[in-house]
C-alpha positions in Angstrom: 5.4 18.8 -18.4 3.5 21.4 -16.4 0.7 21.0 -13.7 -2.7 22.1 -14.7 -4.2 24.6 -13.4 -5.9 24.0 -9.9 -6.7 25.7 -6.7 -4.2 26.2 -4.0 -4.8 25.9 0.0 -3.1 25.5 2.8 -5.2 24.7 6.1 -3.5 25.4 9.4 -5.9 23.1 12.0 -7.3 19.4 10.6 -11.2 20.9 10.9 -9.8 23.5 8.2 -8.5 20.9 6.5 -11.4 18.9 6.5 -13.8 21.4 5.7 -11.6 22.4 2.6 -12.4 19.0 1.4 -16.2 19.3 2.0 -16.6 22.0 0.0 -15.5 20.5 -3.2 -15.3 16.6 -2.2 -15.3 15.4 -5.9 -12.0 18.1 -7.3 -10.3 18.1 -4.0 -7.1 15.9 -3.5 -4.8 16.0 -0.3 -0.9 17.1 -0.8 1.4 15.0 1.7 4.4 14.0 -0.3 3.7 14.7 -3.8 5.6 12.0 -5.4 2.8 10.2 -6.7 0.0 12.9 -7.2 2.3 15.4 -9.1 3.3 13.0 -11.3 -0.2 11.6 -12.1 -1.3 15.6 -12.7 1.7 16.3 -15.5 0.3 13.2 -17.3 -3.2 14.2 -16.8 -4.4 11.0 -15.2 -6.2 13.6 -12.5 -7.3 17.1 -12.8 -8.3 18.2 -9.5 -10.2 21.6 -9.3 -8.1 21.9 -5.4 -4.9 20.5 -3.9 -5.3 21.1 -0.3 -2.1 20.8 1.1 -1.5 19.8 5.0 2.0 20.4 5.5 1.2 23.4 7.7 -0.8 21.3 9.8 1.8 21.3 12.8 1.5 17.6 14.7 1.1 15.1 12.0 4.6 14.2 11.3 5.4 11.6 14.8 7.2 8.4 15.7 5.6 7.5 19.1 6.1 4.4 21.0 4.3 3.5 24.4 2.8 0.1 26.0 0.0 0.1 23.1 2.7 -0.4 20.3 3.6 2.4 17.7 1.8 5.6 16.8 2.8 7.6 13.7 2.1 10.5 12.4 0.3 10.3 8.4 3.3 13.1 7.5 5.9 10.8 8.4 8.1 10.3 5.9 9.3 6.8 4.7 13.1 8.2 5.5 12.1 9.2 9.4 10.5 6.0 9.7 13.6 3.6 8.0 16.1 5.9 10.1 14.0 5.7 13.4 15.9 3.4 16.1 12.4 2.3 17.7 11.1 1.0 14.1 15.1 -0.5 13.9 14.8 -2.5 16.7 11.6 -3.7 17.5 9.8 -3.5 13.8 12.3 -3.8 11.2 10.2 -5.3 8.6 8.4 -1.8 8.7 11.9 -0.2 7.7 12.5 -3.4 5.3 9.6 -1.5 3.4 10.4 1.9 3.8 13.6 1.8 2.4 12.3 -0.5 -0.4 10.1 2.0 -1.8 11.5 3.7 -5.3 14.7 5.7 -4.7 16.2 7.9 -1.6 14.4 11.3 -3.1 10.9 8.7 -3.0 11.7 8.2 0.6 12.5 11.6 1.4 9.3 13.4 0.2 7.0 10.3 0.4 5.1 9.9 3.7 3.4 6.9 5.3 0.0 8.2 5.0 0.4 9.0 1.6 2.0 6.0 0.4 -0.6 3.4 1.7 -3.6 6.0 -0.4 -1.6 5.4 -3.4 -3.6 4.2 -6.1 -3.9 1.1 -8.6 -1.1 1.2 -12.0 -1.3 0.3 -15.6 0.8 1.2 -18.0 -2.3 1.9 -20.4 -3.5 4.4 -17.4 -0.1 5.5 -15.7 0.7 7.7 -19.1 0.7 10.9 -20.6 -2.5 12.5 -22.2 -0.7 11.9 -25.6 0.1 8.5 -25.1 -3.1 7.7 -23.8 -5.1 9.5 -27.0 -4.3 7.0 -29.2 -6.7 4.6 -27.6 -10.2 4.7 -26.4 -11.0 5.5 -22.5 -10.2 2.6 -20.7 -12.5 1.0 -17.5 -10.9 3.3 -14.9 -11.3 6.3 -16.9 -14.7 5.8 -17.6 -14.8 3.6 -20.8 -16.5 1.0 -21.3 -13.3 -1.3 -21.4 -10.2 -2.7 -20.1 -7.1 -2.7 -22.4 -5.6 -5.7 -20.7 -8.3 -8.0 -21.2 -10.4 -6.7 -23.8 -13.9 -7.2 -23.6 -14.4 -6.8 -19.5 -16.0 -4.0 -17.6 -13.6 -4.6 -15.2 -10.5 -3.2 -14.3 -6.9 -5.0 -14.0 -5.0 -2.5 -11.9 -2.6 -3.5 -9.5 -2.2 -2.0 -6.4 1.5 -2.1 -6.0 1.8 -0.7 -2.3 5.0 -1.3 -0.4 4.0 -0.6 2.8 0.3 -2.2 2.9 1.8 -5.4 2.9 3.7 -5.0 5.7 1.6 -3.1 8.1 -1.5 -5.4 7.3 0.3 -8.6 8.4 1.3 -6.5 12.1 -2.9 -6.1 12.6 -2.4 -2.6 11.8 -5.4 0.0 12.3 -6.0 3.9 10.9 -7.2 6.9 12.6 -9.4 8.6 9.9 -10.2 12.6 10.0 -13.0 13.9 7.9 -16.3 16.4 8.0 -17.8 13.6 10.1 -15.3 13.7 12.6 -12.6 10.6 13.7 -13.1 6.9 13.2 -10.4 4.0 13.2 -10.7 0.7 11.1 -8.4 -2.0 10.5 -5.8 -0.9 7.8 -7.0 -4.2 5.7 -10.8 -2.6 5.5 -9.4 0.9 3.6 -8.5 -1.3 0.6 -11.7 -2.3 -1.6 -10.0 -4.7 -4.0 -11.5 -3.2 -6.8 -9.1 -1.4 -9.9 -11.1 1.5 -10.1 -12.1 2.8 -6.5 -9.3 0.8 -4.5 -9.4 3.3 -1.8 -12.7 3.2 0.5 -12.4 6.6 2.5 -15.3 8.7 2.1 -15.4 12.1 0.8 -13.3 14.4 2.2 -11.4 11.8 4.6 -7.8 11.4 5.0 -5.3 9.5 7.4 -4.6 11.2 10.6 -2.5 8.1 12.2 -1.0 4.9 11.9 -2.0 2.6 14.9 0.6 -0.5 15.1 0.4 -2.8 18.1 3.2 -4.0 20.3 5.9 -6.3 18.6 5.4 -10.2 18.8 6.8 -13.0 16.8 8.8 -12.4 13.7 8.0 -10.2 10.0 9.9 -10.3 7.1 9.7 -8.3 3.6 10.6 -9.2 0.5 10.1 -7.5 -2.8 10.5 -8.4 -6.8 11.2 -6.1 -9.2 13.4 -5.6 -12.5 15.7 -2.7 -11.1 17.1 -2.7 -6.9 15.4 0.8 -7.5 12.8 3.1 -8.5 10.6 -0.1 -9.5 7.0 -0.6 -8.2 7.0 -4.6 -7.2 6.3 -6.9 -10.1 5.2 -9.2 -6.6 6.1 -8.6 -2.8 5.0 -10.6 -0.1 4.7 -9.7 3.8 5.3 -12.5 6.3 4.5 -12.4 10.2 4.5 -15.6 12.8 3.9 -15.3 16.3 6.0 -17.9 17.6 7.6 -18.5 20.9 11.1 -20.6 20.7 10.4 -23.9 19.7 6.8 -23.9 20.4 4.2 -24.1 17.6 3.0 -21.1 15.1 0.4 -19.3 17.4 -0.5 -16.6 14.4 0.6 -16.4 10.6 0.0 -13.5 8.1 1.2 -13.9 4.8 -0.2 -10.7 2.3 0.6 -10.4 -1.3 1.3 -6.9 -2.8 1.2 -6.4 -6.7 -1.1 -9.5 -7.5 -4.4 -7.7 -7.1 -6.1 -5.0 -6.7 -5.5 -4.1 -3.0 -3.1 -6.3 -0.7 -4.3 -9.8 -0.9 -4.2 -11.9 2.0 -4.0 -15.9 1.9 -6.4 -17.2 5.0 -5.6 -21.5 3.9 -2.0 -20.6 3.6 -2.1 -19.1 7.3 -4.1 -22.1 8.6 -1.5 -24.5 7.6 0.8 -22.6 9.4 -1.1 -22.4 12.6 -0.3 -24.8 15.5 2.3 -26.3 13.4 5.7 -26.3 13.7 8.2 -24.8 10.5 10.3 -27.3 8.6 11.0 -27.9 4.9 7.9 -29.9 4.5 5.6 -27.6 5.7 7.5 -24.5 3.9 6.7 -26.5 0.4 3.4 -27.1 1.6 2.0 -23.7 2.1 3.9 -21.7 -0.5 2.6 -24.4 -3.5 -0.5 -23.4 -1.5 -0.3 -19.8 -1.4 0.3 -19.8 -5.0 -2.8 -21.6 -6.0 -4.5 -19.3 -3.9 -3.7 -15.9 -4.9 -4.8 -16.3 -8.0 -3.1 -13.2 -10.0 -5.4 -11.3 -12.1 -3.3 -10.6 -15.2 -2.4 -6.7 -15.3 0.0 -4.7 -17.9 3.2 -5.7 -16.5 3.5 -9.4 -16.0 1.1 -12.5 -16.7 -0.6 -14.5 -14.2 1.4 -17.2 -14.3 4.6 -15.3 -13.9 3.7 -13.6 -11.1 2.1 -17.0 -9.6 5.7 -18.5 -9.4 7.4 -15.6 -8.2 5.2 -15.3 -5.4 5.5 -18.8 -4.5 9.7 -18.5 -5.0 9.3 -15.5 -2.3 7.2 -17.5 0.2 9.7 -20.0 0.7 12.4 -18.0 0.8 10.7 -15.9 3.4 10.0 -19.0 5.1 13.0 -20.2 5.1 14.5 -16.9 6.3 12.5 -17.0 9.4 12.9 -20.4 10.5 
C-alpha cells in the first residue's frame, strides 16, 4: 500500500517546529518514529494534509540522569532506552517495557515520545479503507455508532500503551512544546480516557521531555498477549511500592494498560496496600479487588470478563514477584 499524498517538512529549531504545526493545526501530524503513523496512513485511518518531521531537530534524542531522577529526550528510542545502563540499574521496569513493545525493528524506530501519543485500536478502525467500506463510519470516524456495542455514541477503543503503564506508576511528568510556549503536567493528565480524543495536547503540541523522578521502592511489568511478539497487550499491568525492608507499604501504584481507554489506575486497590504489610492474604485481597474495579469496557479483541481475570491473574503474580 502507498502513502497518500501529504506535505513534507522538516523544521531544524522546536519554534519552527511549532509554528509548522500552527499553521495547519487540524492536517498536521508530528513524525518521530513512524511505526504507528505510517501504518495508520497506508490504511487510510489518517490523511494528514502535513507530516512535519523533527528528526532534524538536534537535542531531542537524551538519557540524562542527575539528583532530580531521569530526563529523556521525546526522540529516544525504545532500544537506547532498554540498552541504557542507568535505566538497567536503577529503573528496570522502564526497560521491562521497552523491550516489550512489538518486535526489535518496533524498538528500533519507535521513540518514547511517540509511543506514549499513540492512539486508541479496534480492529473495525485499525484497517484498510477496503476493509473498512463494507460498513458504516463508526463513532471514531465520525459515525453515529460503535461496531462493538451497537447502539452507543460511544467509542470502545483501547488504548493499548506499553510504556504509559509504567511511567505513570513512577509519578512521571511531560515537558510540552507548542505555539504557546512550554508547560509540564503529570504524564497521567495527557490521557483523556475517552476512545475518540484519548490524547489531550492542544493543537500544535508535542512532547519535548520525559521527567522521571529519583528511584524508590520497587516496579514491576507484566504484559498479556497471544504472541511473545509483535502483539499490542490483550491486558498489562504496572506495579510500584515504596517500601523500605520490612517496614510497611509507604506508596502503591498499580495502572492497567489495554482495559480502557487511557491507562487506568486503581486508587482502592492502592489503599489496601498502603501501611500494610505484603503477604498472601493481602495479595488475594487487592487483586480480587483490582479486578472488580477496573471494570473493562468490552473492545474488539477480548470481552470484559476475559480481560477482568487476566488482570486479576497478573496482579498477583506481580505481587507475588515483589514480595
Amino acid at each position: 500500500m502507498r502513502l497518500p499524498k501529504f506535505k513534507y517538512l522538516e523544521p531544524k529549531t522546536l519554534k519552527g517546529a511549532a509554528k509548522a504545526l500552527a499553521l495547519d493545526p487540524g492536517g498536521s501530524v508530528i513524525l518521530a518514529g513512524g511505526t504507528d503513523l505510517l501504518v495508520n496512513m497506508k490504511h487510510r485511518v489518517i490523511q494528514p494534509r502535513r507530516i512535519v518531521n523533527l528528526k532534524e531537530i538536534p537535542r531531542l534524542s537524551y538519557i540524562y540522569e542527575g539528583k532530580d531522577g531521569l530526563k529523556i529526550g521525546a526522540l529516544t528510542t525504545l532500544h537506547d532506552l532498554a540498552s541504557s545502563q542507568a535505566v538497567k540499574d536503577k529503573y528496570p521496569s522502564i526497560c521491562q517495557a521497552a523491550m516489550g513493545v512489538g518486535a526489535y525493528a518496533h524498538q528500533a524506530m519507535g521513540t518514547i515520545g511517540g509511543n506514549l501519543c499513540q492512539g486508541t485500536r479496534c480492529r473495525f478502525y485499525n484497517q484498510s479503507v477496503f476493509w473498512r467500506s463494507v460498513r458504516h463510519p463508526c463513532y471514531k470516524t465520525g459515525g453515529k455508532t460503535c461496531h462493538v456495542v451497537r447502539g452507543q455514541e460511544e467509542c470502545h477503543s483501547t488504548y493499548c500503551g506499553d510504556m504509559a503503564p509504567v511511567l505513570v506508576a513512577l509519578d512521571s511528568r511531560i515537558k510540552i512544546t507548542g505555539p504557546g510556549g512550554e508547560r509540564i503536567i503529570s504524564l497521567k493528565k495527557l490521557y483523556t480516557g475517552n476512545g475518540k480524543k484519548p490524547i489531550s495536547l492542544r493543537k500544535g503540541e508535542f512532547i519535548k521531555e520525559i521527567l522521571i523522578p529519583p528511584p524508590s521502592g520497587k516496579t514491576l511489568y507484566l504484559k498479556w498477549r497471544l504472541r511473545d511478539s509483535l502483539d499490542f497487550p490483550i491486558v498489562s499491568v504496572a506495579l510500584h511500592l515504596d517500601q523500605n525492608g520490612n517496614n510497611p507499604i509507604k506508596k502503591a501504584k498499580i495502572v492497567f494498560s489495554a482495559v480502557g481507554s487511557g491507562p487506568v489506575e486503581t486508587r482502592e486497590a492502592e489503599r489496601l496496600l498502603r501501611g500494610a504489610m505484603l503477604d498472601g492474604q493481602l495479595i488475594e485481597r487487592v487483586s480480587t479487588g483490582a479486578v472488580k474495579e477496573i471494570s473493562p469496557m468490552r473492545t474488539s479483541t477480548a470481552s470484559p470478563a476475559y480481560k477482568r481475570k487476566m488482570a486479576g491473574i497478573l496482579l498477583r503474580q506481580a505481587l507475588e514477584e515483589i514480595r
